[in-house]
N, C-alpha and C positions, 0 to 999 in steps of 0.2 A: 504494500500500500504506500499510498504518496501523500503527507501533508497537503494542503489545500494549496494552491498557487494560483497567483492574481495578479491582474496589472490594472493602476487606474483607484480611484476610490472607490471600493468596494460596499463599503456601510458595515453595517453588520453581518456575520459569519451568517448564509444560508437566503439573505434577505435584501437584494438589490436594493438602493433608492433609485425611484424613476429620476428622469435627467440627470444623473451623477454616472460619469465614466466610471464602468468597470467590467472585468473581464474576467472570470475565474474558472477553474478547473477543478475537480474533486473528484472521490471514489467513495459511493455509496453504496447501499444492499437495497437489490429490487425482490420482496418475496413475492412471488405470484404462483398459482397453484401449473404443475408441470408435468409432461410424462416425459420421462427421460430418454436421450435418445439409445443409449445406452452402449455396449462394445459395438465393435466393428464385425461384420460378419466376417470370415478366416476366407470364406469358398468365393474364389476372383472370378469376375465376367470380364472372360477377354474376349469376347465374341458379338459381344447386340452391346447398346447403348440402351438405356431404360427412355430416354426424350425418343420419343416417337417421327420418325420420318414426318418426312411434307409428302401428303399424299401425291399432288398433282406433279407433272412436270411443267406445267404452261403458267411461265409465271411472267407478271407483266410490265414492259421494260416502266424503269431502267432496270429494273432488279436481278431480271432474266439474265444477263450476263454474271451476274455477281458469282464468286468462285462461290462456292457450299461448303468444301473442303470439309466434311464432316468427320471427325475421328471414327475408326475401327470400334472400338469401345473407349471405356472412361480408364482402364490401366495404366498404372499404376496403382490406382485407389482402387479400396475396397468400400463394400455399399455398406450403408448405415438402416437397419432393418430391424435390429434390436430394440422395438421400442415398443409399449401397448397402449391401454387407454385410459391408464388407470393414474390421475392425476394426484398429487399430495403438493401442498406446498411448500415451495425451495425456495434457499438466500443465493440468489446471481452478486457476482459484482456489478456496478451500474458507473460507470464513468458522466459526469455531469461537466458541459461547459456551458456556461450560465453568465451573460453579461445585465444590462439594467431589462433589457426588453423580452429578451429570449432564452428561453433553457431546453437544453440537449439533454437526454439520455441517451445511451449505447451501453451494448450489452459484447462486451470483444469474448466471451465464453460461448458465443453465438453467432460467430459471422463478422461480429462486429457491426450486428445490425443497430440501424439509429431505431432507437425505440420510441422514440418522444419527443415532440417536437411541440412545445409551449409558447404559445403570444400572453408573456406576462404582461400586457397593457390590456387586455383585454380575459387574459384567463382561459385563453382558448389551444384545447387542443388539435393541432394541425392533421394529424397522422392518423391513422386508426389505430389503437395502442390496443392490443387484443388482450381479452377477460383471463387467457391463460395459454400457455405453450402448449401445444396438442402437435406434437411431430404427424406427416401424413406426406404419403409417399407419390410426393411430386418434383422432387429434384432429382440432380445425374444420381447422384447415391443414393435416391432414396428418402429420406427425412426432410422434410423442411416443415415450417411452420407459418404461420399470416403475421401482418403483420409490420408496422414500423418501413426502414427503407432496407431494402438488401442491396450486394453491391456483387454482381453476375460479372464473373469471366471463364474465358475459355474456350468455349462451344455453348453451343446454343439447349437452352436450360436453367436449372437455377443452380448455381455453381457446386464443385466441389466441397467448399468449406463451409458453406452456409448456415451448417448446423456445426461446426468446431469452432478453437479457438485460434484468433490470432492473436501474434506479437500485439501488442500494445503499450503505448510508452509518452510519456508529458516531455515536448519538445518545448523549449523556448527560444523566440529567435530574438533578433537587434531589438524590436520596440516592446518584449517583455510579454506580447500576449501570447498567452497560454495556447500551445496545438496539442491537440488528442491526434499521433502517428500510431496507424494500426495497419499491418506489413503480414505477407507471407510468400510463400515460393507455390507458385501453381504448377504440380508436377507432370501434366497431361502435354503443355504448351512450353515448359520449362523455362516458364518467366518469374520477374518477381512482381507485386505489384506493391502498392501502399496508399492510404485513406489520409489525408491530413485533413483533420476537422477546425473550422478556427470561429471565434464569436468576436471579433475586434469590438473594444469601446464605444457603441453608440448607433453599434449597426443593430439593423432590426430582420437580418437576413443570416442565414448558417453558409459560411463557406467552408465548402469540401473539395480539395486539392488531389485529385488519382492521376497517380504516376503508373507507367506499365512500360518494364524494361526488357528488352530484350536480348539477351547476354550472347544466345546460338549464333554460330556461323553462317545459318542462313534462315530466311523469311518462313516465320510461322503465320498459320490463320489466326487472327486474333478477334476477339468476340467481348462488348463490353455492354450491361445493361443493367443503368443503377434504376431499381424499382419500387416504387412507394405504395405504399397500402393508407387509402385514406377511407373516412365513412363514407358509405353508401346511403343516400337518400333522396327519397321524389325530390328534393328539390336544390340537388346535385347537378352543375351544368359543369362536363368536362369542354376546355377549351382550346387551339391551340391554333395560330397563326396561319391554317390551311385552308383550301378550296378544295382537296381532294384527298382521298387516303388509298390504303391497301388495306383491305379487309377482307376478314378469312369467312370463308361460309359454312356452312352445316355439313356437307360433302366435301369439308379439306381443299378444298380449291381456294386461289387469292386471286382477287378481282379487284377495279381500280372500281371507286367508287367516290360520288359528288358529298360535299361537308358546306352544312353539318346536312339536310335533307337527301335522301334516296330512298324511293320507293315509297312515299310519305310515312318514312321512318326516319326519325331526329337522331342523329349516331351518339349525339352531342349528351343528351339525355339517359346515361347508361343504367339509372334503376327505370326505366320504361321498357330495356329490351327486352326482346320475347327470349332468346338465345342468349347461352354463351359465345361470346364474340373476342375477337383482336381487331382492333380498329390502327393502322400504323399513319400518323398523320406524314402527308408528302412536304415538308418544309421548304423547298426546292431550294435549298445550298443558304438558309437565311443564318445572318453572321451571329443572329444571339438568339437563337434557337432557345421556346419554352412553350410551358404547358400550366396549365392550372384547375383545380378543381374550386367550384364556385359557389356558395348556399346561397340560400333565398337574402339573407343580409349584406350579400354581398364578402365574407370574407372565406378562408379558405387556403386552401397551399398551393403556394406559386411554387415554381421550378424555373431556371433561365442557365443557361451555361454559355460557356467561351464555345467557336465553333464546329470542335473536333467532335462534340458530343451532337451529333447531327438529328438523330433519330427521335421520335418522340410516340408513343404508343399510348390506348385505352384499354385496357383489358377490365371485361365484367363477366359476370358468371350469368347473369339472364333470372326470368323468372320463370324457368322451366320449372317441374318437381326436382330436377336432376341437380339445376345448379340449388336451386334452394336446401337442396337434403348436404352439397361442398359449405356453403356460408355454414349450414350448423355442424359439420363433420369440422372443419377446421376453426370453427368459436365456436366449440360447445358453451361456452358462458351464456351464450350472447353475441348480438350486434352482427352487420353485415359491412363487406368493403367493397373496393375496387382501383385497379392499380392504375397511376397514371406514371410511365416511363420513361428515360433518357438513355441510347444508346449510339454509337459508334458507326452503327450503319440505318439506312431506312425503316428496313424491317428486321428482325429477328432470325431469317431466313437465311441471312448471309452474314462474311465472318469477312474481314478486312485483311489485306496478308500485311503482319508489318513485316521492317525489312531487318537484316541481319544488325546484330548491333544497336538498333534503333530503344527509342526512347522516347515515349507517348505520352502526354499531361494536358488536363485542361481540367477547370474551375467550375463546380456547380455552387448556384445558389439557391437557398430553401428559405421562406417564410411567408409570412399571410398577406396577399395578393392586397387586401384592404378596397375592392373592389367597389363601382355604383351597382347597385343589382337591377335598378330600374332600365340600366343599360347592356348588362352582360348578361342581364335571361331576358332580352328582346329580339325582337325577330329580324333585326338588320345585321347580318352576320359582320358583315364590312364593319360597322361602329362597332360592333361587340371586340370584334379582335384590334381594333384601332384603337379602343378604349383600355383591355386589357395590355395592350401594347408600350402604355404609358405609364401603366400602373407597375409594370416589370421595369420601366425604367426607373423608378423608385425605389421598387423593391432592390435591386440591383442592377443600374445600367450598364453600358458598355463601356466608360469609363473607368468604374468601379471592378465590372469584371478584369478589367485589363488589369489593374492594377493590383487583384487580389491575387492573378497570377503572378506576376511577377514577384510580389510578397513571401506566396508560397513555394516559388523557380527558387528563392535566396534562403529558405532554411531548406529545401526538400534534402538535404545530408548534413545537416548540424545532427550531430552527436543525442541521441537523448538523453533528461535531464535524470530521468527515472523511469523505473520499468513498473508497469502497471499488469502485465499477463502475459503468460507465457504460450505460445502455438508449440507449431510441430517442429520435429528435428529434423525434417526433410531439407529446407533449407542448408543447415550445417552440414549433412552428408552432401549434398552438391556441391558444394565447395570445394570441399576435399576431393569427390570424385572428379569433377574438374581441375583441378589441379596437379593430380594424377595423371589425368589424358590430355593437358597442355592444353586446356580449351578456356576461353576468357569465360568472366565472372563479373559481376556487378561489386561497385563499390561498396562497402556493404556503412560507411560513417553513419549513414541516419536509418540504415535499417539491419543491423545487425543481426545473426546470426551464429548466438553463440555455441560452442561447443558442447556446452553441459546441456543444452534443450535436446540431444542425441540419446533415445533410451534405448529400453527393450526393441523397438522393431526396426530400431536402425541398427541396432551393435552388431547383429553377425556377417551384415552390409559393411560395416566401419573394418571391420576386424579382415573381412578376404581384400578389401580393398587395401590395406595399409599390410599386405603379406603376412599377417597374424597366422601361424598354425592351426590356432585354436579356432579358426572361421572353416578350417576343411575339417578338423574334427567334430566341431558342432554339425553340421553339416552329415557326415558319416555314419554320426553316432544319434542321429536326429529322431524322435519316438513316431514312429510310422502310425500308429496311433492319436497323433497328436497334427492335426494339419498348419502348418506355418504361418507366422503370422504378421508377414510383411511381404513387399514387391516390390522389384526393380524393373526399369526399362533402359535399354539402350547398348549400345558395342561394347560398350566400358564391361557390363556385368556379362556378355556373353563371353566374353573373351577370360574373364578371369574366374567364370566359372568352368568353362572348358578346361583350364588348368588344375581343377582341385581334384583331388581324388575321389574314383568313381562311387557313386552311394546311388540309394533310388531317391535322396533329397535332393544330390546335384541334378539328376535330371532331369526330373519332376518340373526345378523351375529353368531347366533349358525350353522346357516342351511350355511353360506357360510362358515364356520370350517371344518364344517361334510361332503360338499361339495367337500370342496377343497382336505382331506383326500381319498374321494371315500367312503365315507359309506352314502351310496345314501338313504337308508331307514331313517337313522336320519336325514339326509336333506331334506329330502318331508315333515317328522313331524315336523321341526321348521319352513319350509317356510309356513306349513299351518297354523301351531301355530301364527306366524305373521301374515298371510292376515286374520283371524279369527280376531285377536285384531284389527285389521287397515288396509285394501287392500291398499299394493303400487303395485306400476310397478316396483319394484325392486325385493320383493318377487314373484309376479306371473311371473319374469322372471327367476328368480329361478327353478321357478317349472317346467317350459318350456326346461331349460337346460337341466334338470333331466328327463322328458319326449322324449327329442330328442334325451339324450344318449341312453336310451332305447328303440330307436327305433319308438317312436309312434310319428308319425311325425303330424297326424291332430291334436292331444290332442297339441301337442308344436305347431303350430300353432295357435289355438282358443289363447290358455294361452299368446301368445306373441302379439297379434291382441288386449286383452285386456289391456296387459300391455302399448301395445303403445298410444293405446283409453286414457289413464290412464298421459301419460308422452311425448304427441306429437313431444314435439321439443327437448329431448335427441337422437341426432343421432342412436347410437350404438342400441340401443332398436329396432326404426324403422327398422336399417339396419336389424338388426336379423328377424324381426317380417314380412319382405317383403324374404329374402332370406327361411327365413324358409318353408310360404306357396307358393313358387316355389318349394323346394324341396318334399312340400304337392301331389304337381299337381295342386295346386289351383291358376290359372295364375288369374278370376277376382280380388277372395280375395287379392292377391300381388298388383293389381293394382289399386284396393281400397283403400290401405292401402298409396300407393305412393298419390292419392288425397287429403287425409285426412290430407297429412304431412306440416307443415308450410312450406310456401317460403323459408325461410332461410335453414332448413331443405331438401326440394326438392333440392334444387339448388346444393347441394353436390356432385362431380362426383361420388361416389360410388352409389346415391338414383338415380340418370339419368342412371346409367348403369342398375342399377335393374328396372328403370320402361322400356327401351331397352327391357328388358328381360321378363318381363308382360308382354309388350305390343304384342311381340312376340306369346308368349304361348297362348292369346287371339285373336292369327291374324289378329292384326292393324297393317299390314306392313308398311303403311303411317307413324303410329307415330314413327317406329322402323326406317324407312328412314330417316325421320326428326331428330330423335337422335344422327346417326351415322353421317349425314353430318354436323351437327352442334359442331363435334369433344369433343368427348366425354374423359373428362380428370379424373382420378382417381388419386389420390397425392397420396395413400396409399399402388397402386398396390402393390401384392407381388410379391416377388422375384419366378418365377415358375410360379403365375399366367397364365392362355390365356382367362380369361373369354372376354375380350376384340375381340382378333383374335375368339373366336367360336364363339362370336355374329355376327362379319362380318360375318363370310363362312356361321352360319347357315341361314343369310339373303340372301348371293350374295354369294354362291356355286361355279360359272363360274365366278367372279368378281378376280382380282388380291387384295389380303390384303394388304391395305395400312400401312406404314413403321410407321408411328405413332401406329396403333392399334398392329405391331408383338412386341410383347415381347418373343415370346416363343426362349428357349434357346437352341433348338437342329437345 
């Protein structure tokens, strides 16, 4: 923790005076009631990506050109799935920077999501601050939650870290005001990125400074989208400087569409839609790009940035049953939202390549719009956005943006003053393994990297990498029973694990290398080369993966049926090893496979909804009735999922589907 640090007169500890300069930063406790997201699953997807394709290929210029460049999967990471439904109240740390007008909350054991965003002139909260953290499986990993602003890199998704922690640390530059720097290494794109949050003396706007470095040799795809969750309500007007948009329809197609009216439907108006929607506004290259949500008083959260941040989106969930059953699946409290967004390209679709070496930065600003409402919910779109146009110059013009850049371009490597949270060690081993293989590195002065943040799932990484013995013995001597519980990618590790002495652990993660790459023929000869030296249920799921991409669904069935025989009470295995021989036609073997599995195991809403689905395929309608009335809960559903709703109608066809079981989003 950090003593309080301030710049400016402050007043009393905790308790701005209006019109008196001041700046301050602290670390508080947020208790709100949570379900945890809890370990990492062990069993890596190196094969599918969990964000869902774009259905269509006809997409409409300019965008049509834009590369996609979508990753293979999300490897290195493993998915975050460990989570249920069952909420207890938890102390977060909460970083507070708070000057006379505005106070920030952030939560860096979460993203480093802004969680709060305060107009102390008025008492109003900006953001949608959700009743409690309800993990739900809509990010690349799996967990994320509603909520506050998140800050998306990578690929297209809600990012890797969204539910972990980052570095976090109280910078202070020349003029003394206090920055919240929150930093990590995104290992998919192998950059670094970092958040500089600032509240200067007298501003009534949050400025957040993202940097995105890029250390590789050569041009990665890069993908950036800061996302805000604010209240939803009739009388919520989302805004933004356009005539036109890209908006997705009910059949996954993206179509050009007139703003705010098409179809005598108002896009503008998002608790009116019938559907969940993506509304992407067309800015057409404008130098200060913003967006804002607007109540009937007129006030609400502006958004305005410098103009690398180009992109600007609506996303709402609609008033189907489907999306209204997501509002309450992710705010069981309470309350409904909707996200109004800032990204790096148009749409979401496309990912930007930055270039080798490069180094990407620009300025967003955040606070209440302070809008006429008699003007910005009127039917002259032209005055509406000429009006809000003026209002964002206040809020923060382009002036000010310039200069806040600039501000933050002259601390973005000042040293921190104090460290406020510790992330991952993923960082620190890049370093090192970069240094090894003579390949450049970022500066690390204002986002450090240190050594001791390296634990358990980096050491036997650190140890083969620095010629450590004891990295081939761990390795050798490794509990075949026990599946690994970490991942590398790249020349570096294939190379020095080609060197270690042969085990079924060295090859095991040759075969999840050559996997993850898509060179499918060297990964069936390391997966065998391991179950040769030692049969786990990690390799013979290996080999099942590699079988099921290619189509043979009974061979990845038997191969998963073994592996689970092999490793009963690791979920993920079973779930595959039951979902797959449904996908076989093999409804006994699926529900063989559900009997065989531990209690603890069974009793998982995803293993209840798969034996639902046995029990079906084998026409035990009793036990498939027994299932469905005994409410059938999945903590993990996905976002798009209906396995749920098609198990009702395929049971009760003539039955009304009950509002707990619609998720579906049209």
């Amino acid at each position: 923790m950090v003593p309080e640090a301030s710049a400016g007169d402050s007043g009393r500890r905790g308790h701005p005076r209006a019109g008196r300069g001041s700046s301050r930063l602290r670390v508080e406790t947020l208790r709100i009631p949570c379900a945890h997201v809890g370990g990492e699953d062990p069993i890596p997807l190196v094969d599918s990506l969990l964000e869902a394709p774009l259905e269509t290929t006809e997409l409409p210029e300019p965008i049509a050109g834009a590369p996609v460049a979508r990753p293979r999967s999300l490897h290195p990471y493993l998915m975050q799935n460990r989570y249920d439904r069952d909420r207890v109240d938890t102390e977060l740390d909460c970083i507070v920077l708070e000057n006379e007008y505005v106070r920030a909350q952030f939560l860096p054991q979460l993203g480093g999501r802004l969680w709060s965003l305060v107009d102390l002139v008025t008492g109003r909260e900006l953001l949608y601050r959700n009743g409690a953290i309800q993990p739900a499986n809509l990010a690349l990993r799996n967990a994320w939650f509603a909520g506050g602003v998140e800050w998306n890199i990578a690929t297209k998704g809600h990012a890797p870290h969204t539910a972990s922690p980052l570095h976090a640390a109280l910078v202070t530059g020349p003029d003394n005001v206090p920055t919240l720097r929150m930093w990590e290494f995104e290992r998919l794109r192998r950059v670094v990125f970092q958040v500089d949050a600032r509240l200067p003396p007298g501003s009534k706007a949050l400025y957040v400074h993202v940097r995105i470095r890029n250390p590789n040799a050569d041009a990665v795809p890069m993908y950036w989208w800061s996302n805000a969750a604010v209240p939803e309500r009739m009388d919520v007007r989302v805004i933004a400087p356009a005539t036109r948009a890209y908006a997705t329809g009910t059949d996954g197609t993206v179509r050009v569409v007139p703003i705010p009216v098409h179809e005598s439907s108002d896009r503008t108006w998002p608790a009116h839609s019938a559907y969940t929607a993506d509304t992407f506004f067309d800015l057409a290259n404008r130098s200060r790009p913003w967006i804002a949500a607007v109540d009937a008083s007129g006030h609400g959260l502006g958004h305005v940035s410098t103009d690398r941040l180009i992109g600007r989106k609506l996303f709402c969930w609609g008033n189907g049953t489907g999306g209204r059953r997501w509002q309450r699946w992710l705010s069981p409290e309470g309350g409904a939202y909707l996200e109004i967004q800032a990204g790096l390209a148009a749409t979401q679709l496309e990912h930007i390549m930055m270039p080798a070496s490069g180094s990407w930065s620009w300025v967003e600003a955040y606070g209440d719009v302070a809008a006429d409402p008699t003007i910005c919910h009127g039917d002259d779109w032209a005055a509406v956005t000429r009006h809000l146009d003026e209002r964002m110059d206040r809020l923060a013009g382009a002036s000010a943006l310039a200069e806040a850049l600039d501000q933050a371009t002259a601390v973005a490597d000042v040293p921190p003053a104090a460290m406020l949270c510790r992330g991952s060690g993923w960082g620190a081993l890049e370093r090192e393994t970069r240094t090894v293989a003579g390949e450049g590195w970022v500066s690390e002065s204002g986002t450090p990297f240190a050594t001791d943040t390296m634990g358990p799932d980096q050491q036997v990484w650190r140890d083969l990498l620095r010629g450590d013995p004891s990295a081939g013995t761990a390795l050798l001597h490794a509990d075949p029973r026990t599946p690994p519980r970490s991942y590398v990618m790249g020349e570096v590790w294939k190379r020095l694990l080609s060197r270690s002495p042969s085990s079924w652990a060295r090859d095991y993660h040759l075969g999840v290398l050559a996997h993850a790459r898509g060179d499918l023929v060297a990964a069936h000869q390391f997966y065998s080369a391991s179950v040769a030296e030692q049969p786990t249920a990690w390799a013979l799921r290996g080999l099942a993966r590699i079988a099921r991409e290619k189509g043979d669904l009974p061979a990845a069935a038997d191969l998963l049926g073994t592996a689970a025989a092999r490793a009963p009470g690791e979920p993920s295995i079973m779930v595959e090893a039951i979902t797959v021989a449904l996908e076989a036609g093999d409804g006994p073997a699926a529900w063989a496979l559900v009997d065989r599995a531990p209690p603890g195991v069974r009793e998982i809403g995803r293993v209840r909804l798969l034996e639902a689905r046995a029990a079906l395929a084998c026409g035990a309608h009793p036990r498939v009735a027994q299932l469905l009335a005994s409410a059938i809960v999945v903590p993990d559903l996905r976002e798009g999922e209906t396995s749920l709703s098609d198990l009702w109608l395929q049971m009760y066809p003539d039955e009304p589907l009950p509002a707990e079981y619609d998720f579906r989003m049209c």
